[in-house]
C-alpha positions as CSV (number, residue, x, y, z in Angstrom):
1,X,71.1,92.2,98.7
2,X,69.2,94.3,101.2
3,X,68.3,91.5,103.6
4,X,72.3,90.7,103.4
5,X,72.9,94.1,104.2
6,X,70.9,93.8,107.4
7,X,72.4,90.6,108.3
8,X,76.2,92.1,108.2
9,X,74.9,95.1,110.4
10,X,73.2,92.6,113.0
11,X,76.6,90.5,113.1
12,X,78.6,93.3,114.0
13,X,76.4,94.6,116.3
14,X,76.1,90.8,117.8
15,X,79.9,90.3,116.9
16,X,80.8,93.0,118.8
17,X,78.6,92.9,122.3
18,X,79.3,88.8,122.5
19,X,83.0,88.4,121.6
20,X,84.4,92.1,122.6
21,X,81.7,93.0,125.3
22,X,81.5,96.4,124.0
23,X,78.3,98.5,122.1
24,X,80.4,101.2,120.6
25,X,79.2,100.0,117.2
26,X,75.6,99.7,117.8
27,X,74.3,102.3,116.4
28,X,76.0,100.4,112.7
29,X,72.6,97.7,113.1
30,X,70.4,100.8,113.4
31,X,71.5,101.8,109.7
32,X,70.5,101.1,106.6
33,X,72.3,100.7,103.0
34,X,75.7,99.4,101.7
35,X,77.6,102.1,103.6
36,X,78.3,103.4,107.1
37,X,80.8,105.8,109.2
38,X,83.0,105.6,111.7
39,X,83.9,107.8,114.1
40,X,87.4,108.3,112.8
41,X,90.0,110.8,112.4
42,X,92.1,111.2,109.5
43,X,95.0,110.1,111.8
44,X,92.8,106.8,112.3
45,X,91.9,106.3,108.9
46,X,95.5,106.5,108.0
47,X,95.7,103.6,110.9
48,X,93.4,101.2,109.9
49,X,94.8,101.2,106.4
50,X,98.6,101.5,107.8
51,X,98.3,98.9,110.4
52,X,95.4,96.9,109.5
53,X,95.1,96.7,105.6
54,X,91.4,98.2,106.3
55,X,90.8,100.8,104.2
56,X,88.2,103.5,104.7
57,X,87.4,106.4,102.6
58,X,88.0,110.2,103.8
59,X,85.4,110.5,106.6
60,X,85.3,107.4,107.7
61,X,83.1,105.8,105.3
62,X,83.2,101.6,105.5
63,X,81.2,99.3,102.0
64,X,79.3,97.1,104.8
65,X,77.7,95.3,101.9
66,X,81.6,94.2,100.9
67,X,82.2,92.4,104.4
68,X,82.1,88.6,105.0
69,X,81.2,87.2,108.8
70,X,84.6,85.9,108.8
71,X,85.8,90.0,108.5
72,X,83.4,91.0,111.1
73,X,85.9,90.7,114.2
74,X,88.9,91.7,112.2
75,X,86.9,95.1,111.7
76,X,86.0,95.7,115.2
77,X,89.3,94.7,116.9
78,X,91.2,97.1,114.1
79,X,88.5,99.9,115.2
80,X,88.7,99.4,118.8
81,X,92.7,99.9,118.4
82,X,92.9,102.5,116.4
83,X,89.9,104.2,118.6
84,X,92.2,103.7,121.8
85,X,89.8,101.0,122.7
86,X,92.1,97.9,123.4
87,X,95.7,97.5,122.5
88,X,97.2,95.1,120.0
89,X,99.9,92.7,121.3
């Protein structure tokens, strides 16, 4: 489980500088353990589960054990949007 773990981190972290061209997650591969935070508000928590069906827990707290490489880009575009990042056509 651990070495899984560290695998999901490195693909967002890779996921996120190859396909978006952005490091605002970085820091997410530089973790350790089943869980991380985001940077969010409670206005973009409410977001991501509102618009995106991602669903976060007060504070911003993501299960990064729970997420499967095909979720990986879903996650960051849905955090980039609700971050003011990029905009959603």
């Amino acid at each position: 489980m651990r070495q899984r773990v560290i695998a999901v981190r490195s693909e967002i972290v890779r996921c996120e500088e190859q396909e978006f061209g952005r490091t605002d997650l970085s820091y997410l591969g530089r973790q350790s353990g089943m869980f991380s935070l985001l940077p969010l508000s409670s206005e973009q928590e409410l977001a991501l589960t509102r618009d995106h069906a991602i669903h976060v827990v007060k504070g911003g707290r993501i299960n990064v054990a729970r997420l499967s490489a095909a979720d990986i880009p879903t996650l960051i575009t849905a955090v980039h949007a609700v971050l003011g990042k990029v905009s959603l056509r």
